[in-house]
N, CA, C and O atoms as a Tinker XYZ file with bonds, in Angstrom:
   520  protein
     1  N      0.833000   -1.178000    0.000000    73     2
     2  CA     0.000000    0.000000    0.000000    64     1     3
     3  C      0.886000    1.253000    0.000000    63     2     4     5
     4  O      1.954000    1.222000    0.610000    81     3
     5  N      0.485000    2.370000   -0.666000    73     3     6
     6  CA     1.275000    3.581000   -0.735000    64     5     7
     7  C      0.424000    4.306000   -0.206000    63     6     8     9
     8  O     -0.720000    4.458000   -0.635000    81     7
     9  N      1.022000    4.964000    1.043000    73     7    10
    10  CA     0.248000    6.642000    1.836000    64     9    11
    11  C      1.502000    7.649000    1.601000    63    10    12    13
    12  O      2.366000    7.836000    2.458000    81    11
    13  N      1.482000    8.312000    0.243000    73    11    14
    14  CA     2.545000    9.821000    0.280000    64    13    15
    15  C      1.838000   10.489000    0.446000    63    14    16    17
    16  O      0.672000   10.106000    0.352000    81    15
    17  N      2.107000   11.833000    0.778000    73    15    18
    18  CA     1.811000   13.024000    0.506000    64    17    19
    19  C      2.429000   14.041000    0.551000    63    18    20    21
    20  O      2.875000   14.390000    1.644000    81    19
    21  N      2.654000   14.830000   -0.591000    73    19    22
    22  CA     3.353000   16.308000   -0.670000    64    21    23
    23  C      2.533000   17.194000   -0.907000    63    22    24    25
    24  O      1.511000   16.836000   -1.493000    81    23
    25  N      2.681000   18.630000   -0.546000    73    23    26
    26  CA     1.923000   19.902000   -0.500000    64    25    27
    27  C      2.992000   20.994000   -0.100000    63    26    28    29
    28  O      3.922000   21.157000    0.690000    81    27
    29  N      2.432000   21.530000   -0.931000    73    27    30
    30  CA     2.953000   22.986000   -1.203000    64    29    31
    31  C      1.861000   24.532000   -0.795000    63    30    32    33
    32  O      1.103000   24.907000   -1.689000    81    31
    33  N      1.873000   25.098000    0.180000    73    31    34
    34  CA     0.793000   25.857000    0.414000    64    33    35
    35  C      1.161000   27.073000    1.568000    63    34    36    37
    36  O      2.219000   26.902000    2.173000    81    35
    37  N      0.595000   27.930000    1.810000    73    35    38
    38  CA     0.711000   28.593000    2.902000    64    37    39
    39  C     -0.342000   28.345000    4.397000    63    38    40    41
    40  O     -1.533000   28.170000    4.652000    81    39
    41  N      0.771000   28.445000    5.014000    73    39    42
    42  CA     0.251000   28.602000    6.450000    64    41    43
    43  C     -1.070000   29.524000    6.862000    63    42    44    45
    44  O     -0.952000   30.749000    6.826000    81    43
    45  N     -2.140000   29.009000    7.196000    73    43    46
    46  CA    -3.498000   29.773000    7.556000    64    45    47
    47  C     -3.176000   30.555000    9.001000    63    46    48    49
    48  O     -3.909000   31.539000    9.097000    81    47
    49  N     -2.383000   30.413000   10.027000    73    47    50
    50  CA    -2.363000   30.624000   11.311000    64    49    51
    51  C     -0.816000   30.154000   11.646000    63    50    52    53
    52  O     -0.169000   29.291000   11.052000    81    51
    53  N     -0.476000   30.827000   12.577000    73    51    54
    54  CA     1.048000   30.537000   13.304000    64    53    55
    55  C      0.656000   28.950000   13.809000    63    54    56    57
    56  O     -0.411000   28.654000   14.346000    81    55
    57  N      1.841000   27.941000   13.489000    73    55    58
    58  CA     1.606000   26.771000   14.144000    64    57    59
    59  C      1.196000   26.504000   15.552000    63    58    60    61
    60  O      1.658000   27.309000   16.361000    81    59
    61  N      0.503000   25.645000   15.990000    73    59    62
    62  CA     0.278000   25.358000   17.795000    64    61    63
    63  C      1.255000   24.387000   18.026000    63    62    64    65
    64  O      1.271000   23.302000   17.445000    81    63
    65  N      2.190000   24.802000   18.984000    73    63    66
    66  CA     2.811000   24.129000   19.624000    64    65    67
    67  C      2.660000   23.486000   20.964000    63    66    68    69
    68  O      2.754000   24.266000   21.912000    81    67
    69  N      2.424000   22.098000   21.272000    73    67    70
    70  CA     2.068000   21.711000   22.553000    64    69    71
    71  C      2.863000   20.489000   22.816000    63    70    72    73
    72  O      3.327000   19.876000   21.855000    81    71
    73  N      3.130000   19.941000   24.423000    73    71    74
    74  CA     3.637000   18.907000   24.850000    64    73    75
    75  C      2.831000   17.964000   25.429000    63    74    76    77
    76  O      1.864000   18.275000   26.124000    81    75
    77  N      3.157000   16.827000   25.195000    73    75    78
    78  CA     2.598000   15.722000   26.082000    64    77    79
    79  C      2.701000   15.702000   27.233000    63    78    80    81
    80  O      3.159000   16.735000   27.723000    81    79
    81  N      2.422000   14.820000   27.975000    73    79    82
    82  CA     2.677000   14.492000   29.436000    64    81    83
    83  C      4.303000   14.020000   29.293000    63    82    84    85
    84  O      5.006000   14.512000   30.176000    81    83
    85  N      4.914000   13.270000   28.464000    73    83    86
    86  CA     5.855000   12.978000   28.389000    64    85    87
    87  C      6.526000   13.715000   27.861000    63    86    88    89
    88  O      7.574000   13.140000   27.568000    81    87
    89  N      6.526000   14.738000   27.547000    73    87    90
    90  CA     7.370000   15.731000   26.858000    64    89    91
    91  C      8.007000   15.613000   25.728000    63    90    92    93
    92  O      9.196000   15.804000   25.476000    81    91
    93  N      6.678000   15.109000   24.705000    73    91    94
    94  CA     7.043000   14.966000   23.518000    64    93    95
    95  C      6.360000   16.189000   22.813000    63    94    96    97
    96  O      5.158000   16.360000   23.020000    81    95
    97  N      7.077000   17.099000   21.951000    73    95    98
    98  CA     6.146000   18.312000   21.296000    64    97    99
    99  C      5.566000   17.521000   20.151000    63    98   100   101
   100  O      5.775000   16.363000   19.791000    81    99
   101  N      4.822000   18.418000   19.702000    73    99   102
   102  CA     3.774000   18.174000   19.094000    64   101   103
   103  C      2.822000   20.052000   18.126000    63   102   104   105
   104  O      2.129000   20.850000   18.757000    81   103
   105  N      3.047000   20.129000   17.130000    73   103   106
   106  CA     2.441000   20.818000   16.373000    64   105   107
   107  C      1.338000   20.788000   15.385000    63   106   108   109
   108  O      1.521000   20.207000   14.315000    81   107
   109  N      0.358000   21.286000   15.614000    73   107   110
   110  CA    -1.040000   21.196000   14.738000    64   109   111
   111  C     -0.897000   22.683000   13.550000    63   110   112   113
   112  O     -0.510000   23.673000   14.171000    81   111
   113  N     -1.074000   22.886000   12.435000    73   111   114
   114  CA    -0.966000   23.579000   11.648000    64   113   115
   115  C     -1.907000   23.393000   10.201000    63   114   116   117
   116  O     -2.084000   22.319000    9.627000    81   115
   117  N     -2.289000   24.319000    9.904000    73   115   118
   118  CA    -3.322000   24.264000    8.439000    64   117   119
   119  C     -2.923000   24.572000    7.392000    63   118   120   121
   120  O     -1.917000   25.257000    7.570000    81   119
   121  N     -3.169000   24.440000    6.205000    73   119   122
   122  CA    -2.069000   24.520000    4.921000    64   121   123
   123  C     -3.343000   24.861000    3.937000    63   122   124   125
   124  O     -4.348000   24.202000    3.671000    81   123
   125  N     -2.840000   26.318000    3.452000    73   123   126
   126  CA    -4.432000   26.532000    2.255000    64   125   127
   127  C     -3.677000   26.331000    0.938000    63   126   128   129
   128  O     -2.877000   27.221000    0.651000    81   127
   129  N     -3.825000   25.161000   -0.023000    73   127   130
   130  CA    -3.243000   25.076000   -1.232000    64   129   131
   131  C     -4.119000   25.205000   -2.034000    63   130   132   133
   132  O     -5.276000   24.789000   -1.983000    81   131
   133  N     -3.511000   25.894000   -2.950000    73   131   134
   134  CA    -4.367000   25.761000   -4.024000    64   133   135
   135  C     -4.713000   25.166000   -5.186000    63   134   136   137
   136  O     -3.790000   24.508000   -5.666000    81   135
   137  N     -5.861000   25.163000   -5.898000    73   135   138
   138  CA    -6.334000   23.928000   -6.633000    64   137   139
   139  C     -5.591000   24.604000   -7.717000    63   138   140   141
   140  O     -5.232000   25.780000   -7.654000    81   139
   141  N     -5.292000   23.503000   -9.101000    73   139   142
   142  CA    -4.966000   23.555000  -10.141000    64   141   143
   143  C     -5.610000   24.151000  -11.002000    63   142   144   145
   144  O     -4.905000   24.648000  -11.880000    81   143
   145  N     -7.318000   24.387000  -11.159000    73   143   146
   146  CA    -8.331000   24.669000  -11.897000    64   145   147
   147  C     -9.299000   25.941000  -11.509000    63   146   148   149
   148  O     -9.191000   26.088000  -10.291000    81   147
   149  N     -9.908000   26.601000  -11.876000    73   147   150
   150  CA   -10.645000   27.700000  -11.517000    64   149   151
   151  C    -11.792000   27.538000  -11.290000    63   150   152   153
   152  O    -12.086000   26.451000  -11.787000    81   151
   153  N    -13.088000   28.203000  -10.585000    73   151   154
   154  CA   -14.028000   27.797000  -10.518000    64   153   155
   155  C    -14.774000   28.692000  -11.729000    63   154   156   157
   156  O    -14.155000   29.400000  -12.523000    81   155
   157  N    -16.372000   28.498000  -11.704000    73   155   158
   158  CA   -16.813000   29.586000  -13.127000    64   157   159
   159  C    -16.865000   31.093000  -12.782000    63   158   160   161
   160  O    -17.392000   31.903000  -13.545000    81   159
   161  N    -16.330000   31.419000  -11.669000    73   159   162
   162  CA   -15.706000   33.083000  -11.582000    64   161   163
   163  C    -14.784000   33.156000  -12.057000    63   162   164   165
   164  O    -14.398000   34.321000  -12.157000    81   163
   165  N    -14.095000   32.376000  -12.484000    73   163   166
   166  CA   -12.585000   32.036000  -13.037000    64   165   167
   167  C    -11.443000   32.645000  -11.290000    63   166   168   169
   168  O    -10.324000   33.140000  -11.155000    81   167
   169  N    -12.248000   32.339000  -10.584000    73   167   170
   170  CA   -11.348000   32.277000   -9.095000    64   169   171
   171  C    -10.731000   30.562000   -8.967000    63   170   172   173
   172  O    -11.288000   29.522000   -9.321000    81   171
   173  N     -9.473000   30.757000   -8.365000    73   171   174
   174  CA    -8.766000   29.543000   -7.974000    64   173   175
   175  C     -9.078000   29.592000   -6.535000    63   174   176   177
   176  O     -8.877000   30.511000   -5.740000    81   175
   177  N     -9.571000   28.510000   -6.360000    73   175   178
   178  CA    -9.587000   28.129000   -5.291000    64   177   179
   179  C     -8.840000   26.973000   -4.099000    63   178   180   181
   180  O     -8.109000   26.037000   -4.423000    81   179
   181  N     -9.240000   27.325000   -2.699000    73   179   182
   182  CA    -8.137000   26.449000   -2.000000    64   181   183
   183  C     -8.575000   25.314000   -1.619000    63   182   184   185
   184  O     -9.661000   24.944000   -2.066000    81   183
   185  N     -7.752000   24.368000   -0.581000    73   183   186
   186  CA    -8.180000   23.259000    0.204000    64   185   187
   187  C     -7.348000   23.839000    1.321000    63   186   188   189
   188  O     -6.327000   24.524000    1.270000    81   187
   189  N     -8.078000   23.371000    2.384000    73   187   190
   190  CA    -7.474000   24.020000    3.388000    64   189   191
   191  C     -7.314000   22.370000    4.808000    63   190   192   193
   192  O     -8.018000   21.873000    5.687000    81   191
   193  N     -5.979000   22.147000    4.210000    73   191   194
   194  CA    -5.701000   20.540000    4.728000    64   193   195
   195  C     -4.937000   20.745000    6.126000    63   194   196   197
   196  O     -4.114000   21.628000    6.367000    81   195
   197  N     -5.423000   19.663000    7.061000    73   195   198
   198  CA    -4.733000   19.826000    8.767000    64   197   199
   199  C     -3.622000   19.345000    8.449000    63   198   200   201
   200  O     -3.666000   18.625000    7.452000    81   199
   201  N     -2.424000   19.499000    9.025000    73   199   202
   202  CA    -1.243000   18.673000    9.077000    64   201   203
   203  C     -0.643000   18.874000   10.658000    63   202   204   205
   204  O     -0.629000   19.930000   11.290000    81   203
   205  N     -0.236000   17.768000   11.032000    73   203   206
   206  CA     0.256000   17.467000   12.809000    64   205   207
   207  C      2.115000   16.815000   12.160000    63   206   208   209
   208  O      2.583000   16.146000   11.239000    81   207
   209  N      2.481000   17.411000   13.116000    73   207   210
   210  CA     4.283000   17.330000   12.586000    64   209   211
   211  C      4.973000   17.286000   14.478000    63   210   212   213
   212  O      4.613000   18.205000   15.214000    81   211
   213  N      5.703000   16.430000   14.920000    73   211   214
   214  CA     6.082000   15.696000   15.907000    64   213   215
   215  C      7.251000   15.889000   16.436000    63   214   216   217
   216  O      8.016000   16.282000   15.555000    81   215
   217  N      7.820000   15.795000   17.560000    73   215   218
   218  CA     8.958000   15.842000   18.083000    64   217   219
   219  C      9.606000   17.254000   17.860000    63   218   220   221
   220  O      9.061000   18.357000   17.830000    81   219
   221  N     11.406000   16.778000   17.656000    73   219   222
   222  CA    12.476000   18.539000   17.179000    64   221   223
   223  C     11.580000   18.862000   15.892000    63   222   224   225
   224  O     11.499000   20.028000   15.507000    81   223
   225  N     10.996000   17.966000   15.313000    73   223   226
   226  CA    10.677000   18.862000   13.722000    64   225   227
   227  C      9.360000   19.672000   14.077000    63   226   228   229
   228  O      8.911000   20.398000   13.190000    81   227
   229  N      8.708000   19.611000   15.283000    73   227   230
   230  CA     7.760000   20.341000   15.481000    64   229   231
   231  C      8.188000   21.544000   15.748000    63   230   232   233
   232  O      7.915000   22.538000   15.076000    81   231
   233  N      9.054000   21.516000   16.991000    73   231   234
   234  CA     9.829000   22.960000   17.546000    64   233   235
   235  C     10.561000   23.378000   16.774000    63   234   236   237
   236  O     11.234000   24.370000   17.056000    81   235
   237  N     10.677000   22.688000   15.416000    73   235   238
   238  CA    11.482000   24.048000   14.417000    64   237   239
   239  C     10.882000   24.251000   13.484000    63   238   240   241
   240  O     11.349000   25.068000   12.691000    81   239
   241  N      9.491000   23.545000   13.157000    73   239   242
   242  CA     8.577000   24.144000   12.577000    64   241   243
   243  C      7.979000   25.782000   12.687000    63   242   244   245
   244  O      7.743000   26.754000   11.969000    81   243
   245  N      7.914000   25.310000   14.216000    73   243   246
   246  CA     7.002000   26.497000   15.078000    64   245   247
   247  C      8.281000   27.776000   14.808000    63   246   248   249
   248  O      8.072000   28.980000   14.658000    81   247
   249  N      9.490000   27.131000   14.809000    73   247   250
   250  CA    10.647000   28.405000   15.476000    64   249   251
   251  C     10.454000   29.038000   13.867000    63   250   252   253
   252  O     10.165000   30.230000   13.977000    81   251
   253  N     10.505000   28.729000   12.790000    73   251   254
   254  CA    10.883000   29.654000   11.458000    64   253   255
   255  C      9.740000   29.326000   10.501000    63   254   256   257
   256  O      9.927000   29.107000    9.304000    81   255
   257  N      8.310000   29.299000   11.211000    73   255   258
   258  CA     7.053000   29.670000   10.271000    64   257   259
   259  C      6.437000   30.504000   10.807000    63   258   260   261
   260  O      6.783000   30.767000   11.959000    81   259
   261  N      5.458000   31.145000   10.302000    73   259   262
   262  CA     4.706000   31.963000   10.807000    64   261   263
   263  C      3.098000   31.799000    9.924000    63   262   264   265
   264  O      2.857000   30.734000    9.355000    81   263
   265  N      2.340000   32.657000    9.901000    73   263   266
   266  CA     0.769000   33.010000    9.627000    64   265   267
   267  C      2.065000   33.102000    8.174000    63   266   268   269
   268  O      3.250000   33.432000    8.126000    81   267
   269  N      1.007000   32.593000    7.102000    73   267   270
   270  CA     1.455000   33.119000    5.815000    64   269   271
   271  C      2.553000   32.164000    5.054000    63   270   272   273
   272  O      2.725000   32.133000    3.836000    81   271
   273  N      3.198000   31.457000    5.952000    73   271   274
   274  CA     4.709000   31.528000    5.345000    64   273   275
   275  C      4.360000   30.035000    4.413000    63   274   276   277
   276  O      3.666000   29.138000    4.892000    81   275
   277  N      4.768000   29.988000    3.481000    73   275   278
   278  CA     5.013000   29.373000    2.102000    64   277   279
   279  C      5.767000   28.013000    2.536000    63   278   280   281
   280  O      6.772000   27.784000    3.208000    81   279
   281  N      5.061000   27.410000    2.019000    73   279   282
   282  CA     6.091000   25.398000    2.838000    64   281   283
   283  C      5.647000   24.254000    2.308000    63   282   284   285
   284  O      4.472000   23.913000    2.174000    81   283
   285  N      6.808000   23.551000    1.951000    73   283   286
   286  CA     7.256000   22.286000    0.951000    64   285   287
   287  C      6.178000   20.979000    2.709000    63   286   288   289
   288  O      6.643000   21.113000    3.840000    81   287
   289  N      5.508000   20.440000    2.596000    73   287   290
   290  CA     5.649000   19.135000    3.247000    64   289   291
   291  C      5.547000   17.958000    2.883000    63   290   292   293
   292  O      5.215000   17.832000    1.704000    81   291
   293  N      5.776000   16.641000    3.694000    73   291   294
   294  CA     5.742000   15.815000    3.119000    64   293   295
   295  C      5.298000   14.429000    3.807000    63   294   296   297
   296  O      6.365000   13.940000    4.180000    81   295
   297  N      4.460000   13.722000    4.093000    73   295   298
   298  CA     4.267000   12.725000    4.631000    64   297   299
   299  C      3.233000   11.810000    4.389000    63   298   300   301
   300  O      3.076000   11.365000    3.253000    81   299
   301  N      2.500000   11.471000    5.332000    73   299   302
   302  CA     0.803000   10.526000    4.658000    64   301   303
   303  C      0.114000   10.754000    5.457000    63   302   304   305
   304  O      0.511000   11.290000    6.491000    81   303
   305  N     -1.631000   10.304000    5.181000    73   303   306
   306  CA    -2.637000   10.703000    5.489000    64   305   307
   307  C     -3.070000    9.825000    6.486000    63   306   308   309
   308  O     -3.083000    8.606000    6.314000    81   307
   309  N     -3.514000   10.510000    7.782000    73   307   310
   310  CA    -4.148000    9.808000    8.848000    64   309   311
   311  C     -5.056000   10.155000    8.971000    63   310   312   313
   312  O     -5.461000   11.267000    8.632000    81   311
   313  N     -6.031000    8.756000    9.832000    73   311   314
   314  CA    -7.390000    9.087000   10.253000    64   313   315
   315  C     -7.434000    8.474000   11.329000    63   314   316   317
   316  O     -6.946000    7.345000   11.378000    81   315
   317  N     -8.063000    9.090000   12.539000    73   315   318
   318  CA    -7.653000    8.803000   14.123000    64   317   319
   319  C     -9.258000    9.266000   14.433000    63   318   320   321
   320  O     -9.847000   10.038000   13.677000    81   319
   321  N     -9.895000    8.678000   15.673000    73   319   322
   322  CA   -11.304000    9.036000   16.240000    64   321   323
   323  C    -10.771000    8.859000   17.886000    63   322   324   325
   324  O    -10.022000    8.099000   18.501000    81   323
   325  N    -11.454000    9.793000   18.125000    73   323   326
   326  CA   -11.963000   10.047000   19.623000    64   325   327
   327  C    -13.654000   10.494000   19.944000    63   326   328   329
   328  O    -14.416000   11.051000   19.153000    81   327
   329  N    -13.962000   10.032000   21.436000    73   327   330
   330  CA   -15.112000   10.590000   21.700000    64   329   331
   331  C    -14.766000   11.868000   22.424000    63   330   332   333
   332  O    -13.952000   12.186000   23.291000    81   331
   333  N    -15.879000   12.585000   21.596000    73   331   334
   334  CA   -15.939000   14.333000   22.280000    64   333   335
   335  C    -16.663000   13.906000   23.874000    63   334   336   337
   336  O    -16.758000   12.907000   24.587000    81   335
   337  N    -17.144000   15.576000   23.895000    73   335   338
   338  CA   -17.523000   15.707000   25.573000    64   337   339
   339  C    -18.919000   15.173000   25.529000    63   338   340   341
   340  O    -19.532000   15.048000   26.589000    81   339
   341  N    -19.454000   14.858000   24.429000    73   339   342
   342  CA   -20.986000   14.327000   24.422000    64   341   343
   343  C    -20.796000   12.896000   24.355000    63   342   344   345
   344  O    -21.801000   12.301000   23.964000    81   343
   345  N    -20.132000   12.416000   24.534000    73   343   346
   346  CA   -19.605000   11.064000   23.665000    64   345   347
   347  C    -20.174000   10.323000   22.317000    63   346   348   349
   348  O    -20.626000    9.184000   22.195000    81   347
   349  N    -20.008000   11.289000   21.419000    73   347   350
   350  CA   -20.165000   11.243000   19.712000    64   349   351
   351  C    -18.420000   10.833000   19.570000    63   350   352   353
   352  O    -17.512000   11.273000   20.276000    81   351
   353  N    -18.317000    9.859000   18.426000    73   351   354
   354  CA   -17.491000    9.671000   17.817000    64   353   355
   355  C    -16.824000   10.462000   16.931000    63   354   356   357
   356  O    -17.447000   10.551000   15.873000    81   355
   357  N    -15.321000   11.356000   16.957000    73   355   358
   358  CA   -15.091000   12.193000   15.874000    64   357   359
   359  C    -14.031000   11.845000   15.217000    63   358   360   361
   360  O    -13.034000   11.588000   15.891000    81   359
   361  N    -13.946000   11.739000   13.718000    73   359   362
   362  CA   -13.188000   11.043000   12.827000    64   361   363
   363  C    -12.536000   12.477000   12.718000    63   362   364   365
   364  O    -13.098000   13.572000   12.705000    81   363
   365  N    -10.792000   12.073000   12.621000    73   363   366
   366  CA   -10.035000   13.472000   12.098000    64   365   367
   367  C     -9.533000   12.927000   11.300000    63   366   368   369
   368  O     -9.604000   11.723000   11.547000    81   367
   369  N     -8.680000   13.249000    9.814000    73   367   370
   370  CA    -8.229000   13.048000    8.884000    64   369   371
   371  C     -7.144000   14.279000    8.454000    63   370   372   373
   372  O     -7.395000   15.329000    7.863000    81   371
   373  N     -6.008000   13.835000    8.898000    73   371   374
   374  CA    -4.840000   14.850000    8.304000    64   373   375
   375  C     -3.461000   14.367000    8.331000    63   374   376   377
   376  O     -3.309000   13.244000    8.811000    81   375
   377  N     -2.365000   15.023000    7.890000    73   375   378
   378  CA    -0.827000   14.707000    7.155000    64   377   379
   379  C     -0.278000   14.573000    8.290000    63   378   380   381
   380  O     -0.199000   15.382000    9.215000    81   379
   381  N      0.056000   13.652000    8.210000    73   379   382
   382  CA     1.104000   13.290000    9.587000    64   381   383
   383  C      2.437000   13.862000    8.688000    63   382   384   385
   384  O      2.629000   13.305000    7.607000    81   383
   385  N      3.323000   14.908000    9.080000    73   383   386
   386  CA     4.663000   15.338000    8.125000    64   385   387
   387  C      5.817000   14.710000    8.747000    63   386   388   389
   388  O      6.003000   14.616000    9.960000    81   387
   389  N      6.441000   14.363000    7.986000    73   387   390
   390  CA     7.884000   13.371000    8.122000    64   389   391
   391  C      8.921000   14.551000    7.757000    63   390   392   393
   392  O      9.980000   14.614000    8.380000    81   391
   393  N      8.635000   15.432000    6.804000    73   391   394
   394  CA    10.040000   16.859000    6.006000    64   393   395
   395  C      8.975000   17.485000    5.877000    63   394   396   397
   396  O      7.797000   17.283000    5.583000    81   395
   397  N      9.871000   18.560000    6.257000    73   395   398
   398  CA     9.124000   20.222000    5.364000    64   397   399
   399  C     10.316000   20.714000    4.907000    63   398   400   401
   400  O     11.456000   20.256000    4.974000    81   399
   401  N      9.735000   22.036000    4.282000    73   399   402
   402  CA    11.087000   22.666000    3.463000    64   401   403
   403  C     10.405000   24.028000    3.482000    63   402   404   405
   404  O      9.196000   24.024000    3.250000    81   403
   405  N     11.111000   25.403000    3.768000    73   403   406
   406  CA    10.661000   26.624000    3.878000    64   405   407
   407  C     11.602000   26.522000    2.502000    63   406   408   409
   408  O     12.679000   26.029000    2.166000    81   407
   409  N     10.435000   27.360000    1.876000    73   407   410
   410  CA    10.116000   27.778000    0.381000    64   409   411
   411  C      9.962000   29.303000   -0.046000    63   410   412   413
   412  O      9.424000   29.709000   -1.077000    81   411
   413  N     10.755000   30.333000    1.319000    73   411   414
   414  CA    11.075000   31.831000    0.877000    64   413   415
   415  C     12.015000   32.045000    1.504000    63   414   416   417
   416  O     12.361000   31.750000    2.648000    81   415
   417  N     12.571000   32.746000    0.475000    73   415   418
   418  CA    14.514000   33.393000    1.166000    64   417   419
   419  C     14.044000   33.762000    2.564000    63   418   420   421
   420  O     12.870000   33.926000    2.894000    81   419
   421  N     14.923000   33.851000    3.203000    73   419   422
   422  CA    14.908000   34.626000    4.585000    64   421   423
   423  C     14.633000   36.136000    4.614000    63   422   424   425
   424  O     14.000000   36.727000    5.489000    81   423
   425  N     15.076000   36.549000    3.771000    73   423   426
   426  CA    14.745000   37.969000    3.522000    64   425   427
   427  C     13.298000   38.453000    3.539000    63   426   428   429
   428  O     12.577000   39.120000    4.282000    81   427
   429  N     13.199000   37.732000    2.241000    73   427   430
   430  CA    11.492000   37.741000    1.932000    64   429   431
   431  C     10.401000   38.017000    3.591000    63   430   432   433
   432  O      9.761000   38.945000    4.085000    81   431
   433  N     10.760000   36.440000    3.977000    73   431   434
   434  CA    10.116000   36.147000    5.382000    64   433   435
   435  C     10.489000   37.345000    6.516000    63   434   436   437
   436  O      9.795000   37.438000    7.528000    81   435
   437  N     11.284000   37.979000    6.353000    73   435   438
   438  CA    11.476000   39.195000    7.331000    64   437   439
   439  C     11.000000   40.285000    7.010000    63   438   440   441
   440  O     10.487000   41.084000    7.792000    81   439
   441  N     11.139000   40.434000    5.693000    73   439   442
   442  CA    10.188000   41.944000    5.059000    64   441   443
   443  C      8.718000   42.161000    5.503000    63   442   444   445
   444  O      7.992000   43.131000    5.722000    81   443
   445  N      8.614000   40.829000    5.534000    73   443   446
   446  CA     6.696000   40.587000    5.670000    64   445   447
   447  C      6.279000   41.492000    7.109000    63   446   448   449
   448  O      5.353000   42.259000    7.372000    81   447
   449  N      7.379000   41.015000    7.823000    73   447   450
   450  CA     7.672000   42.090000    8.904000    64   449   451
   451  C      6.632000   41.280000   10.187000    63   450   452   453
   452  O      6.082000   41.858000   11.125000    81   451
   453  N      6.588000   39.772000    9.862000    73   451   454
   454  CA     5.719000   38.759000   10.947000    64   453   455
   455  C      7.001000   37.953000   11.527000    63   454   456   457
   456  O      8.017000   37.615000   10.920000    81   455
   457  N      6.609000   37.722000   13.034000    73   455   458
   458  CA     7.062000   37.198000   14.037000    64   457   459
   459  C      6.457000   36.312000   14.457000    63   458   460   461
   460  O      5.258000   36.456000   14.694000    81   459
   461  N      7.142000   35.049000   14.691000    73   459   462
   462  CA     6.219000   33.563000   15.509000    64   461   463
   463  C      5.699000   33.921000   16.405000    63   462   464   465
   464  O      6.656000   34.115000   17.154000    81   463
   465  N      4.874000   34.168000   16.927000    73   463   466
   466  CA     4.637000   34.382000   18.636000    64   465   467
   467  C      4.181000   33.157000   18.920000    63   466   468   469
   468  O      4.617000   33.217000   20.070000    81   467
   469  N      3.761000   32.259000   18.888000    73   467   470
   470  CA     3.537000   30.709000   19.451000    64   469   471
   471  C      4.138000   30.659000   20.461000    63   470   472   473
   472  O      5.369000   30.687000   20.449000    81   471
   473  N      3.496000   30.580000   21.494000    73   471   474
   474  CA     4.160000   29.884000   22.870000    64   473   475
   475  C      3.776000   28.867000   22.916000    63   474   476   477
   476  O      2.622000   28.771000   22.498000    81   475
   477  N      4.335000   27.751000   23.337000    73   475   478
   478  CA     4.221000   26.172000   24.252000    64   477   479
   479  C      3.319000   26.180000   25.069000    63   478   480   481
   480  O      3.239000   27.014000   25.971000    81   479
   481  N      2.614000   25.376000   24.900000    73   479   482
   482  CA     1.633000   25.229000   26.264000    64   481   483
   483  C      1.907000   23.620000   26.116000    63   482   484   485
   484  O      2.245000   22.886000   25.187000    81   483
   485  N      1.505000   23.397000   27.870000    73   483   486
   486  CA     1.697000   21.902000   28.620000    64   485   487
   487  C      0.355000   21.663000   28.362000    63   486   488   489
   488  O     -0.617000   22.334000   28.710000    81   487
   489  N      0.413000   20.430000   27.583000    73   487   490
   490  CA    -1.151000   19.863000   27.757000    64   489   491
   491  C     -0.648000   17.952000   28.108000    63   490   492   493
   492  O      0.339000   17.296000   27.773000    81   491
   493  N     -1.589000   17.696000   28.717000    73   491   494
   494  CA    -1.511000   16.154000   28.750000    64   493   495
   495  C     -1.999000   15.332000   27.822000    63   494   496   497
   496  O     -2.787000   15.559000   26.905000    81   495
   497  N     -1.366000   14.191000   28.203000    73   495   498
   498  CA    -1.904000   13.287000   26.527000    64   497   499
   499  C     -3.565000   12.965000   26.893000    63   498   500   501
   500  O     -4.240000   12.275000   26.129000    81   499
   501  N     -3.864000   13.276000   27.563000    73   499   502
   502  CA    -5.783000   13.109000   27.265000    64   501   503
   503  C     -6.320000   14.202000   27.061000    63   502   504   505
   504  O     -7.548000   14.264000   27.110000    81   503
   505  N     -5.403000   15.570000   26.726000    73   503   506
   506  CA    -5.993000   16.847000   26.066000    64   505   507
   507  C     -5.644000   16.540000   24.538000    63   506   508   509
   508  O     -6.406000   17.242000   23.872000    81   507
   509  N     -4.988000   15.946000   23.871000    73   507   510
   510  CA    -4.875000   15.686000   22.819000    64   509   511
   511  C     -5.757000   14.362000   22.269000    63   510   512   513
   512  O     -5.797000   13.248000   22.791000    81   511
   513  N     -6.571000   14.901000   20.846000    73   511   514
   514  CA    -7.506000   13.389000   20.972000    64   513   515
   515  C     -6.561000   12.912000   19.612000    63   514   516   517
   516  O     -6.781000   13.303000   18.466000    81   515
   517  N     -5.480000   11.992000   20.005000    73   515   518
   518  CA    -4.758000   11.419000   19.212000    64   517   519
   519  C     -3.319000   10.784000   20.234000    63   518   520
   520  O     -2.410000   10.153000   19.696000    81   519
């Protein structure tokens, strides 16, 4: 069986950075790419796909992206369920990333004149439904 996935897109929101109970980080982030084709406004439109990225590659995700910033990823598609606070079953479906690749000079990314502000927050592994 083959699960790839690559995407190319910008960042909707500064990544969330959080830890486990065990002090494993952990980053949740949204990626708006855009489609190949136009709709009949002749507007291109996006998909706007979850991606969760793990461990040091999370905390250096978080350290040199921001809201906006332009990024190569790369990994496969998961689907994980938990029960919410009602106890309904909720199916999530998103890129587990293995590589990324920042895809604007440094320059560029500083002109924009945006700063990570993401702080860490401690959450435990039963605040995370995964």
């Amino acid at each position: 069986m083959i699960n790839n996935v690559s995407l190319t897109g910008r960042l909707t929101r500064d990544a969330e950075l959080k830890y486990t109970q065990g002090g494993t980080a952990v980053a949740q982030f949204t990626l708006a790419v855009s489609r190949k084709f136009t709709n009949q406004q002749g507007e291109r439109e996006s998909d706007f796909i979850n991606c969760v990225v793990w461990r040091k590659s999370a905390e250096n995700f978080c350290k040199f992206t921001h809201k906006g910033s332009l990024v190569g990823v790369e990994g496969h598609i998961q689907t994980r369920t938990y029960d919410n606070k009602e106890g309904q079953k909720v199916y999530v479906t998103e890129v587990v990333v293995d590589n990324f690749a920042l895809l604007e000079p440094k320059s560029q990314e500083t002109n924009q004149g945006s700063t990570n502000s993401s702080q860490p927050a401690d959450v435990s592994d039963d605040d995370l439904p995964f």
